[in-house]
SERO-4910 file (N, C-alpha, C, O; in steps of 0.05 Angstrom, whole numbers):
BEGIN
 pado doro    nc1    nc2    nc3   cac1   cac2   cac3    cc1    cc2    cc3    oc1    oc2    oc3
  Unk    A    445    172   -926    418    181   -931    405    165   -954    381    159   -955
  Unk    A    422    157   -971    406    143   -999    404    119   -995    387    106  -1007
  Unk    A    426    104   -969    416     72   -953    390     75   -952    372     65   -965
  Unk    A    389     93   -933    357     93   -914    337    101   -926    316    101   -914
  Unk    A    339    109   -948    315    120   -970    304     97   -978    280     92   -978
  Unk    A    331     73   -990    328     60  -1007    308     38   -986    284     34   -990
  Unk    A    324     26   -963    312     20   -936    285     21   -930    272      1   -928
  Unk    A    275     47   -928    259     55   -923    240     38   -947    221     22   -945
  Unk    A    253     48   -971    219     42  -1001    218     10   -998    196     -1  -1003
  Unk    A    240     -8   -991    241    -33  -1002    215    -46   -973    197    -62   -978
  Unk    A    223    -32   -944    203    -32   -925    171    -32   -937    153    -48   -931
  Unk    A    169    -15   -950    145     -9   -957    135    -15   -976    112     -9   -982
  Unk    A    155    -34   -996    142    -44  -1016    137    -74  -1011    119    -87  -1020
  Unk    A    159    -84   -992    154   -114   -971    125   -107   -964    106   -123   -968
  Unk    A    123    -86   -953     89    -96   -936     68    -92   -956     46   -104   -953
  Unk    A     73    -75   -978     53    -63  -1004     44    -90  -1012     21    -98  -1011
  Unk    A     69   -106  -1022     69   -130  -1035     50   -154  -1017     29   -167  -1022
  Unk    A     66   -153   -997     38   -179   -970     15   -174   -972     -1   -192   -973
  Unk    A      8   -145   -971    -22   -138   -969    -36   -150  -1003    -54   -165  -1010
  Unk    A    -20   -134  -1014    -29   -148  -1051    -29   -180  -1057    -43   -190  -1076
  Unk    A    -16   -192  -1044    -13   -223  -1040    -36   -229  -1023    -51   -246  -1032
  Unk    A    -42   -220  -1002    -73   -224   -989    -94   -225  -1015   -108   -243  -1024
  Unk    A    -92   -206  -1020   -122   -193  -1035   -122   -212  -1055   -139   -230  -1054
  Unk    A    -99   -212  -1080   -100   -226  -1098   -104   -261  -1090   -109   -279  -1106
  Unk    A   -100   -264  -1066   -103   -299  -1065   -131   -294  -1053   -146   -311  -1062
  Unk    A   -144   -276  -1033   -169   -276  -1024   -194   -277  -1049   -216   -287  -1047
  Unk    A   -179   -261  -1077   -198   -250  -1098   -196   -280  -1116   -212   -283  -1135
  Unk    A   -174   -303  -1109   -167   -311  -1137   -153   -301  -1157   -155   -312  -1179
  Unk    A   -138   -280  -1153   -131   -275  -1183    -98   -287  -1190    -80   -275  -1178
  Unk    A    -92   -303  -1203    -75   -327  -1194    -53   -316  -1206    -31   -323  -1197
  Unk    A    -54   -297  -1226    -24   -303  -1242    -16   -267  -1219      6   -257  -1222
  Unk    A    -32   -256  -1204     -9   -240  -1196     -5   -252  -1163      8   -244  -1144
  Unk    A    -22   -274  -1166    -21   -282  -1133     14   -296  -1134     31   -293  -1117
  Unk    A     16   -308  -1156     37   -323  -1153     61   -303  -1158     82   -311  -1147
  Unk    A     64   -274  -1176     71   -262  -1171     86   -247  -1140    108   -243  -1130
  Unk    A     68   -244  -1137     68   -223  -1094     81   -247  -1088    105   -245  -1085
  Unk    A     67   -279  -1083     81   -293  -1065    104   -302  -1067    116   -309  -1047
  Unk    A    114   -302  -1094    136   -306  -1101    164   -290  -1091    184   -300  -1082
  Unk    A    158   -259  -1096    168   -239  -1090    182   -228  -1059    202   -214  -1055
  Unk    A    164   -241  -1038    163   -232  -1011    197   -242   -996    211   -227   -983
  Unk    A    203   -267  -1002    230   -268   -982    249   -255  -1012    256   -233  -1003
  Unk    A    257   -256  -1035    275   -238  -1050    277   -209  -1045    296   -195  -1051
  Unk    A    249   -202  -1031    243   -169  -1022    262   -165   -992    277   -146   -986
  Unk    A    257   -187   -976    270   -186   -955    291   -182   -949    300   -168   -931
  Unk    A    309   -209   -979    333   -212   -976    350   -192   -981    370   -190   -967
  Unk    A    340   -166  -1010    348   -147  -1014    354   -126   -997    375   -114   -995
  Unk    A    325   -122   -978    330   -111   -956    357   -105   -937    371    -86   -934
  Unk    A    357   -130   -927    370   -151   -906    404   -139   -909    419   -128   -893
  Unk    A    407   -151   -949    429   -143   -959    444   -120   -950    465   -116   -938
  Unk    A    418    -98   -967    434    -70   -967    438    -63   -931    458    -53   -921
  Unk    A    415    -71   -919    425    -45   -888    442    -71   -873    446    -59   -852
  Unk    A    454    -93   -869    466   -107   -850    493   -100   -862    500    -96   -885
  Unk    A    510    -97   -835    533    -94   -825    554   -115   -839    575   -114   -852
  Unk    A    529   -143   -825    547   -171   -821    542   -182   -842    558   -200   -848
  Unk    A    528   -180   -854    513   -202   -868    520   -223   -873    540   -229   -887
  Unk    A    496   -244   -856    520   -269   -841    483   -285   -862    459   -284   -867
  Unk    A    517   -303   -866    503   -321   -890    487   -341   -879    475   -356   -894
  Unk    A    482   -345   -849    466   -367   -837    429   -361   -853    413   -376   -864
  Unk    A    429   -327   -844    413   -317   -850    394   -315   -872    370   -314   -873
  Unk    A    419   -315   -894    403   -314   -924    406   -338   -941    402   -345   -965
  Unk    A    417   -350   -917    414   -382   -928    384   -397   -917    371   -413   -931
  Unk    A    378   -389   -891    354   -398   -881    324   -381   -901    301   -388   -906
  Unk    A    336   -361   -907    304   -348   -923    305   -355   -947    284   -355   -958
  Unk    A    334   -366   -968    330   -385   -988    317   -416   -978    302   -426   -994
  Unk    A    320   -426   -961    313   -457   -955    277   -450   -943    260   -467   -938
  Unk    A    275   -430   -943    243   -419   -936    226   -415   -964    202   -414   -967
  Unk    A    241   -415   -977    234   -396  -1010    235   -418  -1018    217   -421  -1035
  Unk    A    248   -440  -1014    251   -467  -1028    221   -483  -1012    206   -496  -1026
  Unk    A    215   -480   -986    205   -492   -977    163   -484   -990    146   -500   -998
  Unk    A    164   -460   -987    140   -445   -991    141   -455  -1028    121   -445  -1038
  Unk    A    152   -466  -1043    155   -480  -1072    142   -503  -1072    123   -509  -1085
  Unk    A    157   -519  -1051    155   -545  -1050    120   -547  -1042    104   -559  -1056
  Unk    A    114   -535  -1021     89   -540  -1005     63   -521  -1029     40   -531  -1028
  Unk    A     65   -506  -1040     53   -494  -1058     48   -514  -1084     25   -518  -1092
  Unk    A     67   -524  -1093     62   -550  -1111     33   -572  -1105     20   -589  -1118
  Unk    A     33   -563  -1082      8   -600  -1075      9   -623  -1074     -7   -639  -1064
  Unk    A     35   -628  -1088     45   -655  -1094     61   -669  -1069     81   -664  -1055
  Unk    A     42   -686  -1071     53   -697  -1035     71   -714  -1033     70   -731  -1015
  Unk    A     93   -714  -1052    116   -730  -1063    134   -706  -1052    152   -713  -1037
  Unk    A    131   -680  -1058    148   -659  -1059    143   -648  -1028    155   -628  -1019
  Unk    A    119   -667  -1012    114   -645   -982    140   -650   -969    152   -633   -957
  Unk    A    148   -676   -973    172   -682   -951    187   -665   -961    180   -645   -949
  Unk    A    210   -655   -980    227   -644   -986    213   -604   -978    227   -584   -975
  Unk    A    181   -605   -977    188   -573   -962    196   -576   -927    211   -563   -912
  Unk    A    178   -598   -923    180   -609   -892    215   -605   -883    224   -599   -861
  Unk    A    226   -610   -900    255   -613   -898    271   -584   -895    287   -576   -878
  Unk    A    260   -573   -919    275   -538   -919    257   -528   -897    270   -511   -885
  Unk    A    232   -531   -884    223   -514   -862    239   -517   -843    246   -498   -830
  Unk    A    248   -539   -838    257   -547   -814    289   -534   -815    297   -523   -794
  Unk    A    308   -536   -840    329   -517   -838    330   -496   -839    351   -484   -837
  Unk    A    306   -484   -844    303   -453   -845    298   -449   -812    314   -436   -799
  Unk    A    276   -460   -797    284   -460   -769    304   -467   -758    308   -455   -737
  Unk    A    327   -487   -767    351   -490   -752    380   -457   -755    397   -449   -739
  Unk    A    371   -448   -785    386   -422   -785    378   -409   -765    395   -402   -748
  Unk    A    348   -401   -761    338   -379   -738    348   -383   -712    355   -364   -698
  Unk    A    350   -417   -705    358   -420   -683    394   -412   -680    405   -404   -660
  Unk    A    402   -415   -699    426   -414   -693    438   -384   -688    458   -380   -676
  Unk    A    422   -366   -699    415   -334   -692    418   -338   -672    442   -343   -668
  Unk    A    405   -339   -654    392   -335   -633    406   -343   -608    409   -332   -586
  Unk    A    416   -374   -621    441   -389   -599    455   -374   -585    451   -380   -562
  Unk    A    475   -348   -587    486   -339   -557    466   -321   -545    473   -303   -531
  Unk    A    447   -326   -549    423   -310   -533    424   -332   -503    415   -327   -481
  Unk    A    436   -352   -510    419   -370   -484    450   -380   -468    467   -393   -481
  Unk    A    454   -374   -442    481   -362   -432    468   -382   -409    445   -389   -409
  Unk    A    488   -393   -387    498   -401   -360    471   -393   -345    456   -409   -333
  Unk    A    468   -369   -346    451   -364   -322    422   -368   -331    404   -370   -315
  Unk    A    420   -370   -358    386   -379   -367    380   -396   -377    356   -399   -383
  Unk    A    397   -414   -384    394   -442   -396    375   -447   -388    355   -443   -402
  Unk    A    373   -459   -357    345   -473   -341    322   -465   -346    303   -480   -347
  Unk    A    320   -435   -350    296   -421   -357    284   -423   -382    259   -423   -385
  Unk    A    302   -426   -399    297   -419   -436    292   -453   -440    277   -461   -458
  Unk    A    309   -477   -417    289   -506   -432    265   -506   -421    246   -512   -436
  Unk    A    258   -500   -394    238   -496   -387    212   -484   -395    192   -497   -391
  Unk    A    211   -458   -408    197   -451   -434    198   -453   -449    185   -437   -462
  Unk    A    216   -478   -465    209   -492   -485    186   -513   -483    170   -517   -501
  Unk    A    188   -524   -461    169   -549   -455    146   -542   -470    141   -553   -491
  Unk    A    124   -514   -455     91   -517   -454     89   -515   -486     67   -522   -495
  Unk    A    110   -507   -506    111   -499   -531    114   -530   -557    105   -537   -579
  Unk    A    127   -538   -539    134   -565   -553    113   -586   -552    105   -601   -570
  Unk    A    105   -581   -522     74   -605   -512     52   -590   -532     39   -604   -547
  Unk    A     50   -577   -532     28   -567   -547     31   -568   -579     11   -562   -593
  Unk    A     51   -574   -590     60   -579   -616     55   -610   -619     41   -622   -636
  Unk    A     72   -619   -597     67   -655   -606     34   -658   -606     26   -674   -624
  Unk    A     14   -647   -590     -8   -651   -584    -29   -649   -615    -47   -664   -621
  Unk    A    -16   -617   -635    -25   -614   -654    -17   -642   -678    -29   -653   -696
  Unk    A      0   -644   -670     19   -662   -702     10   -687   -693      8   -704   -711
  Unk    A      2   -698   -658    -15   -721   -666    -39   -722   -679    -44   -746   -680
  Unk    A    -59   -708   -690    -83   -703   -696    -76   -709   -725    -93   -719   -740
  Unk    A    -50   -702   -735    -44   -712   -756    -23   -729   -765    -18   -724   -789
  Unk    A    -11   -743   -757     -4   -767   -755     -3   -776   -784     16   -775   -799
  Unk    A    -31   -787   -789    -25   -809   -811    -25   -795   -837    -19   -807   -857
  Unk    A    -36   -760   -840    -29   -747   -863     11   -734   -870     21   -722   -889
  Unk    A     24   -742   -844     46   -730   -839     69   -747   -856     89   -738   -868
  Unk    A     59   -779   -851     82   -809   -865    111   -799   -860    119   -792   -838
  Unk    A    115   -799   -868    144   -809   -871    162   -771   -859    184   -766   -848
  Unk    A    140   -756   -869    152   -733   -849    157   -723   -828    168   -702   -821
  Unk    A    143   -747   -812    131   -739   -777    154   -735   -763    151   -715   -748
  Unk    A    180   -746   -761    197   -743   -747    209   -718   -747    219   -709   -727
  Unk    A    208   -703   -773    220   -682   -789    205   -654   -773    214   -635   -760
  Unk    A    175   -664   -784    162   -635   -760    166   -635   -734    165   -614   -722
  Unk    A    171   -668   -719    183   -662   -698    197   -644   -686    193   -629   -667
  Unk    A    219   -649   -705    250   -632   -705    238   -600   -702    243   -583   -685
  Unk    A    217   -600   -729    207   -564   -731    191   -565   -708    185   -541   -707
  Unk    A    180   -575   -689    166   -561   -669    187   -551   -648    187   -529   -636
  Unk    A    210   -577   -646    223   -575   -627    238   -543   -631    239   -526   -614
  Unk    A    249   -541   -656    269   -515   -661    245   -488   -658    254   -466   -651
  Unk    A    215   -490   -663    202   -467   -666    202   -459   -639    203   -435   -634
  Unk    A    200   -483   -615    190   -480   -592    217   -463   -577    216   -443   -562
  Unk    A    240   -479   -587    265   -464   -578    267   -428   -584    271   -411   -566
  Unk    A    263   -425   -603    251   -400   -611    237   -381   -598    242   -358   -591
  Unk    A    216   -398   -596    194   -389   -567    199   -384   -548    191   -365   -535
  Unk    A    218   -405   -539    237   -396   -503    253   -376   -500    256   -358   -483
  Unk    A    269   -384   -531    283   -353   -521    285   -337   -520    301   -325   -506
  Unk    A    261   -324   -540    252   -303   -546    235   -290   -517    237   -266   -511
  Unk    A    218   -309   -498    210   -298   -478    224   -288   -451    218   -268   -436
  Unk    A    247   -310   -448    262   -315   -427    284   -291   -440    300   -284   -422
  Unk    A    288   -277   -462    303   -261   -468    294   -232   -466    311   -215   -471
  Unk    A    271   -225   -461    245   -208   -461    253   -205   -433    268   -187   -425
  Unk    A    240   -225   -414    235   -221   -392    262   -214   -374    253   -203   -354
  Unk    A    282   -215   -374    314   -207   -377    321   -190   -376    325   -177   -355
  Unk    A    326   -182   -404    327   -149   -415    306   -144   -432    317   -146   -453
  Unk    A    286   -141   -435    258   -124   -443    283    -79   -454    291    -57   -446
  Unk    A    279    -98   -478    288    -75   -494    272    -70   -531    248    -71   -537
  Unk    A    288    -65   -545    275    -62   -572    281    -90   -586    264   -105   -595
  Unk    A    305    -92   -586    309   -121   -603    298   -134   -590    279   -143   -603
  Unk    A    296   -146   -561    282   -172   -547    249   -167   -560    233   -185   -564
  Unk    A    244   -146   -564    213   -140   -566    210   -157   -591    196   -176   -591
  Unk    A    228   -147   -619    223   -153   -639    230   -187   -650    224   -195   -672
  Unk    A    240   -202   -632    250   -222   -629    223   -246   -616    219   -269   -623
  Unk    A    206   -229   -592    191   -236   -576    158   -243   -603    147   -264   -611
  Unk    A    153   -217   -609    134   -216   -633    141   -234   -658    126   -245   -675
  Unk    A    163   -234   -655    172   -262   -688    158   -290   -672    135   -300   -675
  Unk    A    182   -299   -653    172   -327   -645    148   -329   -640    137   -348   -651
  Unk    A    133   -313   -624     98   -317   -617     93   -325   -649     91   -348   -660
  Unk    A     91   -301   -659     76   -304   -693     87   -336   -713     71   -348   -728
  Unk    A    119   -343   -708    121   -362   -722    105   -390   -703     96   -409   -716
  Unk    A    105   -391   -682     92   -415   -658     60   -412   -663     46   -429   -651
  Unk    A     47   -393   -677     20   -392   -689     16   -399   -713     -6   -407   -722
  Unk    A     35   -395   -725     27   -394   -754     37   -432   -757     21   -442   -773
  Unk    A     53   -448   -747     53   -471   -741     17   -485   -746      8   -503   -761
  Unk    A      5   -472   -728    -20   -486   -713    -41   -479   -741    -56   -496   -751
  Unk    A    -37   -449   -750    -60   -447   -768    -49   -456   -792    -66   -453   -810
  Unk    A    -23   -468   -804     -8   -484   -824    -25   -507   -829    -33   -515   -851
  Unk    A    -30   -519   -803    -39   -556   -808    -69   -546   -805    -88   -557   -817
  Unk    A    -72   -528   -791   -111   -531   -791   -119   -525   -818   -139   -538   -826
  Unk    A   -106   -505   -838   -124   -505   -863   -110   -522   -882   -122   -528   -903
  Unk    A    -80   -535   -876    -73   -570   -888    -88   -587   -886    -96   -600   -905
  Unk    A    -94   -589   -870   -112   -626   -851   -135   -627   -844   -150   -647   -842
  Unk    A   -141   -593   -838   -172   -600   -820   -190   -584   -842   -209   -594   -855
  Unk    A   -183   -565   -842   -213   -543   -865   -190   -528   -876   -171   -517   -866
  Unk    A   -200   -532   -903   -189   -513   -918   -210   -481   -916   -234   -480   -922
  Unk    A   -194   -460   -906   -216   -441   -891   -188   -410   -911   -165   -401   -910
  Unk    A   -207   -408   -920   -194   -376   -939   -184   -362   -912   -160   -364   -911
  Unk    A   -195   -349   -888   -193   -338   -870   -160   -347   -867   -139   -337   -877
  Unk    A   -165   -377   -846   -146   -381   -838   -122   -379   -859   -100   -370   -853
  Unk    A   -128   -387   -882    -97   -375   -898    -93   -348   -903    -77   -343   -921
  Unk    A    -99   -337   -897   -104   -308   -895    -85   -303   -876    -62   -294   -882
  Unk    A    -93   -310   -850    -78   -312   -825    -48   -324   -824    -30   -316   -809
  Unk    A    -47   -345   -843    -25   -353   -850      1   -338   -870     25   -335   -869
  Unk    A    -11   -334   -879      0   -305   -895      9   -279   -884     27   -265   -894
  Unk    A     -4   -275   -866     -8   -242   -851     25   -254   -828     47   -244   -829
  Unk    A     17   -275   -812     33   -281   -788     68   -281   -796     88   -270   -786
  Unk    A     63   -307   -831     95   -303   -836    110   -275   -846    133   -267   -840
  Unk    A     88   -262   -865     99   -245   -873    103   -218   -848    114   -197   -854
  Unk    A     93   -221   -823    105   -211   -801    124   -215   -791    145   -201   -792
  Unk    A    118   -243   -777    143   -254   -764    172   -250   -774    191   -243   -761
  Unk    A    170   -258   -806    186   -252   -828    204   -229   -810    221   -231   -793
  Unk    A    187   -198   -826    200   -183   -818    214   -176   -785    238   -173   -784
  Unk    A    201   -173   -765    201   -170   -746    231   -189   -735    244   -181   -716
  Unk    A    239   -215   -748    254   -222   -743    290   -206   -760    314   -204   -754
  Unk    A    274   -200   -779    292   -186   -787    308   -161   -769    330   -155   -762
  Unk    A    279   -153   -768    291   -116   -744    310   -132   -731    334   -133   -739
  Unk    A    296   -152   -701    321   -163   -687    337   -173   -695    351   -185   -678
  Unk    A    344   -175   -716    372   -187   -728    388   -162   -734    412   -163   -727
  Unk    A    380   -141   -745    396   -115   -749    402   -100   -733    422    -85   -736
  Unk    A    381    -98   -705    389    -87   -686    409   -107   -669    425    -95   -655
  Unk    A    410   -125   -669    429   -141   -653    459   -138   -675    477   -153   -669
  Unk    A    461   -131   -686    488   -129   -701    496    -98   -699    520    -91   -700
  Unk    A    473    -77   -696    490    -56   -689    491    -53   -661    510    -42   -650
  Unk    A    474    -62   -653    484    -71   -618    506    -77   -608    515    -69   -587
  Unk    A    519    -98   -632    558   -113   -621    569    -88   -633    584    -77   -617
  Unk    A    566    -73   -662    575    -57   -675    583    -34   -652    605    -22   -653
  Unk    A    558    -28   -627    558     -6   -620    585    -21   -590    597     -4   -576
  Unk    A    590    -43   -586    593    -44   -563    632    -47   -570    654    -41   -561
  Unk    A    619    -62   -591    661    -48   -606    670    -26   -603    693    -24   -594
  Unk    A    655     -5   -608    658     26   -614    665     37   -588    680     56   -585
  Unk    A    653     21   -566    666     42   -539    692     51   -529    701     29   -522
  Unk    A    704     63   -526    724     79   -518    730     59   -499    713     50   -484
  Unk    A    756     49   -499    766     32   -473    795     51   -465    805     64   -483
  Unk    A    803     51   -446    822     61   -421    855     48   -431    875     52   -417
***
């Protein structure tokens, strides 16, 4: 009971805090903006900590290399973009590796196949920016390719078994394969308060939502240990 209490407040102070990170970066008010934003994956990780079973270090290694990354890119210093370009991209290779026995014999074909429209549509964005990208272009490559993977399997795993974790798994990848697109439009094209707004709102979803499917897929094996065998 005192897990799930605790569970429960850290839930609600994760979203208290996103919404206050909105406002305070919508209002300007800088010293608690940097506060909230700072705060959001350490809120997670605590989370994550107390209710997981497994707590499998791929995990809280990828939302540190995210925490590293959201540093690097917050700086401005475009000496320091490659090195967030770098932790984005291992923080998507942890997710993917989540996700890896999701994609089995009989759906392979399906899950590269819905990778494709995800990936074409990524290279399509990152040519538009090209010559602001230098020396990182190959790197977001890599991050379109792993987000898109994401994307596949999350649908092709939906469409399958359409249950609670596929759901929560389904809503992460969409939200992180958007928040991609509105990343470089208020980088490269307009700096637009809105769209970082949107940027804000999507990770600090996706964020969580990937979490649920990560906890429900561990008491899922938890639950499938537990059965009574003959």
């Amino acid at each position: 009971m005192k897990l799930q209490n605790s569970s429960k407040l850290l839930i609600i102070l994760y979203f208290v805090n996103l919404v206050l990170y909105s406002f305070s970066s919508l209002l300007e008010v800088q010293p608690f903006e940097a506060v909230f934003w700072f705060v959001r994956i350490p809120i997670l990780m605590v989370l994550y900590y107390i209710t997981s079973k497994k707590k499998q270090a791929v995990y809280l290694v990828g939302l540190m290399l995210y925490q590293c990354a959201s540093v690097f890119f917050a700086t401005g210093d475009a000496s320091l973009f490659i090195f967030g370009t770098l932790s984005s991209v291992l923080f998507k290779l942890c997710l993917s590796l989540l996700v890896l026995d999701l994609v089995t014999s009989n759906n392979r074909l399906a899950v590269t196949i819905s990778v494709v429209p995800f990936f074409v549509l990524y290279l399509y964005i990152i040519n538009f920016v090209i010559d602001e990208l230098g020396d990182s272009y190959y790197i977001w490559i890599l991050n379109a390719l792993l987000t898109s993977f994401l994307g596949g399997v999350a649908i092709i795993n939906y469409i399958n078994t359409p249950g609670k974790k596929e759901y929560w798994l389904l809503v992460s990848a969409i939200f992180f394969v958007i928040q991609i697109g509105a990343f470089f439009i208020n980088k490269f094209y307009v700096k637009n308060e809105a769209v970082y707004q949107l940027v804000i709102l999507l990770y600090g979803v996706s964020h969580f939502t990937f979490y649920q499917f990560l906890i429900l897929k561990e008491n899922e094996g938890n639950d499938k240990k537990n059965i009574p065998t003959l």
